[in-house]
N, C-alpha and C positions, 0 to 999 in steps of 0.2 A: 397599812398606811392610813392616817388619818384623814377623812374625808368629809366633804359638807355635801349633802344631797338636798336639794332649792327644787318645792313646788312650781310648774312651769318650765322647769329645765330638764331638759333629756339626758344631763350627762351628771355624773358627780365628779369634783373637784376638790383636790387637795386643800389643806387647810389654810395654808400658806403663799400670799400672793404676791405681785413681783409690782411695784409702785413705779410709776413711769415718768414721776414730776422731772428728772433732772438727764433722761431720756436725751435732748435738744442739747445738750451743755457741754456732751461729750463728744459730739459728731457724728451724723448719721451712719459710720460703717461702725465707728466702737459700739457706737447704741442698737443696730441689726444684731454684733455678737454679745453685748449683753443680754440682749432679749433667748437671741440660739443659747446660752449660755442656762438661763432661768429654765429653760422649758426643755431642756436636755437631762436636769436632776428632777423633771418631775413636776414644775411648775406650772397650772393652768391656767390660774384667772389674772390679769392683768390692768390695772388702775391709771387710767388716763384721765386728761380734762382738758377742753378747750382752751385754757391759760396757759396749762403747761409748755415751757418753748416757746411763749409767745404764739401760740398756734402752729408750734411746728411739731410738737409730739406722737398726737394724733396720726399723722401722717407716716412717720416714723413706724409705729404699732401697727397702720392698716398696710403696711409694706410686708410685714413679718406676719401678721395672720392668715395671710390669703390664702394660703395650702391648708390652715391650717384652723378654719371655725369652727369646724365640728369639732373640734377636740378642747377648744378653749371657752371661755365666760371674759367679757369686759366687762369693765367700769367705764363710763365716762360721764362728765361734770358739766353743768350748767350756769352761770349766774356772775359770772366770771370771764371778758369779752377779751382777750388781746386784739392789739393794734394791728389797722386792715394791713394785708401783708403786702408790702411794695420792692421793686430793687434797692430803693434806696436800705428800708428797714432791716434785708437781706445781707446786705453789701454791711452795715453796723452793729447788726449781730454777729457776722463772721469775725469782723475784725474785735467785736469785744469781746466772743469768745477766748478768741487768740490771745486778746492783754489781760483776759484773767486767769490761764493757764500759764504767764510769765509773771502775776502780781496776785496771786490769790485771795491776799488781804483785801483786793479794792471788790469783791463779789457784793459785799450786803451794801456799799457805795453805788454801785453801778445800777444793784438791783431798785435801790432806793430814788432812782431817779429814774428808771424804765416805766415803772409803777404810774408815772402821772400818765403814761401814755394810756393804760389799760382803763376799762370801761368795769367799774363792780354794780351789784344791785341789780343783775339786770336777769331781774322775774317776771317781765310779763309775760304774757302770752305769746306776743312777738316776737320777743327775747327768745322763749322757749321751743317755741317753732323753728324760728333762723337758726336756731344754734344745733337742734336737732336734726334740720338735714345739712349742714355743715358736719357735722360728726359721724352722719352715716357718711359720706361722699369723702369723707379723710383717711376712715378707716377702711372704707372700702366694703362695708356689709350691708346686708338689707335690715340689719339688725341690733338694737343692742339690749346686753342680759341686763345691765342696773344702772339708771340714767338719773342722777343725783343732782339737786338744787347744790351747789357750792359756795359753801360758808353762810347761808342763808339764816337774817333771823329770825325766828320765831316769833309770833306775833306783832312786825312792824310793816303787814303785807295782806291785803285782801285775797286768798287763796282757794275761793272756791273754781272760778273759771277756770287757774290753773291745773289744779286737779283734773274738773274736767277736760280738756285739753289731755291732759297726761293719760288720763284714764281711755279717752278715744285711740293715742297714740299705741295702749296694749291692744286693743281690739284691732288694730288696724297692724300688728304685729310690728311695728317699727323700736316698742322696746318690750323688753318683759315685765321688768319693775319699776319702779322708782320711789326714790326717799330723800334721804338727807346723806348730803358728808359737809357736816359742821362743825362748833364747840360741841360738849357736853352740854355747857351750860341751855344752849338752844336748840337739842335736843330733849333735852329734857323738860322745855316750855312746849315745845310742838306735840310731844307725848299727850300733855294737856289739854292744849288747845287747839292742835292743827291734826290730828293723830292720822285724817286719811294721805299725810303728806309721809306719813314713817310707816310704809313698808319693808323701807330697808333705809338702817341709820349706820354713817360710820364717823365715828369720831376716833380723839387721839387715847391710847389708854399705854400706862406702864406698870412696872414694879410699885414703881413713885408717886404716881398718882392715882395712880386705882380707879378709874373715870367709871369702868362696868359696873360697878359693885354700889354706885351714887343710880343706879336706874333704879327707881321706886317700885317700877311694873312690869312685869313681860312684854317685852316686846314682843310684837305678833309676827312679826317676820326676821329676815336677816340681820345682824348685828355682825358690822364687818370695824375691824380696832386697827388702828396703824400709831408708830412712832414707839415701838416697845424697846429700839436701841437709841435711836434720838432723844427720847426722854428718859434715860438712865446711863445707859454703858459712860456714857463719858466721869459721871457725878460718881458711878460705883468706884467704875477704876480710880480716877483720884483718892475717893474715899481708902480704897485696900490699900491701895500703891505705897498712901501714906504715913504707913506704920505695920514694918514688917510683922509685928506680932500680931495685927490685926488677919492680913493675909492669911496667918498659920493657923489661926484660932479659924478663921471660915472655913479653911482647907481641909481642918483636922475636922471639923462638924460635920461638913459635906463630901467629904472623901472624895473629893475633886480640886484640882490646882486651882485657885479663883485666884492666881497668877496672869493664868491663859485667859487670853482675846477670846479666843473659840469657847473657850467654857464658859464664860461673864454672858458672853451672846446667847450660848446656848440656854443658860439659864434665864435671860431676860427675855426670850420667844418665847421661850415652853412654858414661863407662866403665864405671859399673856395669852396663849393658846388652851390652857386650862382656866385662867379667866371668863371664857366666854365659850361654853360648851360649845359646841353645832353650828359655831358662829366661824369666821375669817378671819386671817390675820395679812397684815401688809408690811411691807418691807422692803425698803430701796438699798440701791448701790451701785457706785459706779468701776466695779470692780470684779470681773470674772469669778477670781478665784474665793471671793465673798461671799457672793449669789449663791456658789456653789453651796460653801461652808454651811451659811443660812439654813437655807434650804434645808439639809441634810440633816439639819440641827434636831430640825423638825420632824420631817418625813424617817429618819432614821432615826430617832436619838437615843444619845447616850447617857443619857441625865433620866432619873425614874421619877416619874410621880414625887415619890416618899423628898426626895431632894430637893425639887422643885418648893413643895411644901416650905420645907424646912428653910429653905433659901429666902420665900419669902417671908418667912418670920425673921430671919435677922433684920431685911430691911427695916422691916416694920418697926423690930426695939432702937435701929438708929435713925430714923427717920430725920430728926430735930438735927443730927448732926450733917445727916445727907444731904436735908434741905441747904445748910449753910455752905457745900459743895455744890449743887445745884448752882444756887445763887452766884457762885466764884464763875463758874462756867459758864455762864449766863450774861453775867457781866465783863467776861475776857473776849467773849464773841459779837458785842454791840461793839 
């Protein structure tokens, strides 16, 4: 099984991790058995943030690790405030959960007007402190493995105090790490100019955009990548679905149905996973039997090296056509 083994941490952990942003969306008994679900095939590290759920995910995650820290590695997020939590906001999430599990199209509507409520930017020190024993007392630990400024940009922010601060908070054992989960783009100014802030950086990376392969330097610590199906499986599948002899021509290269859901995924994890040697990979769903699959894609898989490879050179010779799928899928979902 492939493994990440993190100076400072006692345990190694699979490569593959379970993304906790839509956690709150589903309801807290679906979202306890997604979690039992992730960490049943194998899954250890787990990706939370104070936003997530409006501040209700957290909570959620520190219900399902309690038996269970020694065995696991968090993530959670900073910089990113949801709205103070009341009966009323209680009572109006319930209910908009409910009308967008009968009206699914009104989600990016809904979410686009929740948004004014939420607090962004918010690096200070105060920020960073509040938000940090907020996150331990949600989750329930005295602890957490990698404590990330969220969405944070690079050079519009005076960062030495907070560092300091961060750096007291390892000595004082309240977290292990901390770094970034941002763009690319502002990770890779921080590399630059903020670099004791990127112990551990995680941006988005795919098939399709390739975000690893743009870092100019070593990064000195962990390198954790999410969105490897969000940013392709949908643009691929249209792209093949599109013309049967496309499908056949992939299928006949790769000695694999790139028909199949499970194979397009498999293939879209496993190079992000070889993308980023020694590094993490993240991956949401609000779906048992997914998690599983995912998972498995990985930790088990049935796809070689050699395919992977190969897999990503078709992208690459259609790129110009993939992007113009991108762009369809992009613009049917605004």
């Amino acid at each position: 099984m492939p493994e990440v083994r993190l100076a400072g941490i006692e345990i190694s952990i699979p490569v593959i991790g379970f993304g906790c942003s839509s956690l709150a969306s589903v309801g807290r008994k679906k979202a306890l058995y997604l979690l039992e679900s992730a960490f049943d095939v194998g899954i250890r590290h787990f990706d939370v943030a104070r936003y997530y759920g409006y501040g209700e995910a957290e909570g959620i995650l520190g219900t399902f690790i309690k038996t269970r820290r020694a065995q696991i590695t968090v993530t959670t997020k900073f910089g990113i405030e949801p709205p103070r939590r009341t009966n009323a906001l209680r009572i109006a999430l319930g209910v908009g959960r409910r009308f967008l599990r009968l009206v699914p199209a009104a989600r990016k509507a809904v979410q686009q007007h929740a948004s004014i409520l939420v607090k962004d930017n918010a690096f200070s020190v105060a920020d960073a402190r509040r938000n940090l024993e907020t996150s331990l007392r949600e989750l329930g630990t005295d602890y957490i493995d990698f404590y990330l400024l969220h969405d944070y940009v690079a050079g519009n922010h005076s960062s030495d105090e907070l560092v300091a601060f961060l750096g007291q908070a390892v000595k004082a054992g309240k977290i292990r790490h901390f770094g970034l989960g941002t763009s690319i783009d502002s990770v890779m100014r921080a590399l630059d100019c903020e670099p004791d802030l990127c112990g551990v950086i995680q941006f988005q990376d795919s098939v399709l955009t390739r975000n690893r392969d743009k870092l100019t330097q070593a990064p000195r610590g962990l390198v954790i990548t999410h969105g490897s199906l969000a940013g392709g499986y949908r643009s691929l599948s249209s792209f093949l679905t599109a013309d049967n002899n496309r499908v056949k021509d992939w299928s006949a290269a790769l000695d694999l149905d790139c028909s199949d859901e499970r194979t397009l995924a498999a293939l879209l994890l496993n190079y992000a996973v070889e993308a980023n040697p020694g590094g993490l990979l993240l991956f949401s769903a609000r779906n048992a039997d997914r998690i599983r699959n995912n998972a498995k894609s990985v930790l088990e898989p049935d796809v070689t090296p050699s395919q992977v490879k190969l897999f990503a050179q078709l992208v690459e010779r259609n790129l110009p056509t993939l992007s113009e799928y991108s762009h369809e899928n992009l613009r049917q979902a605004v």
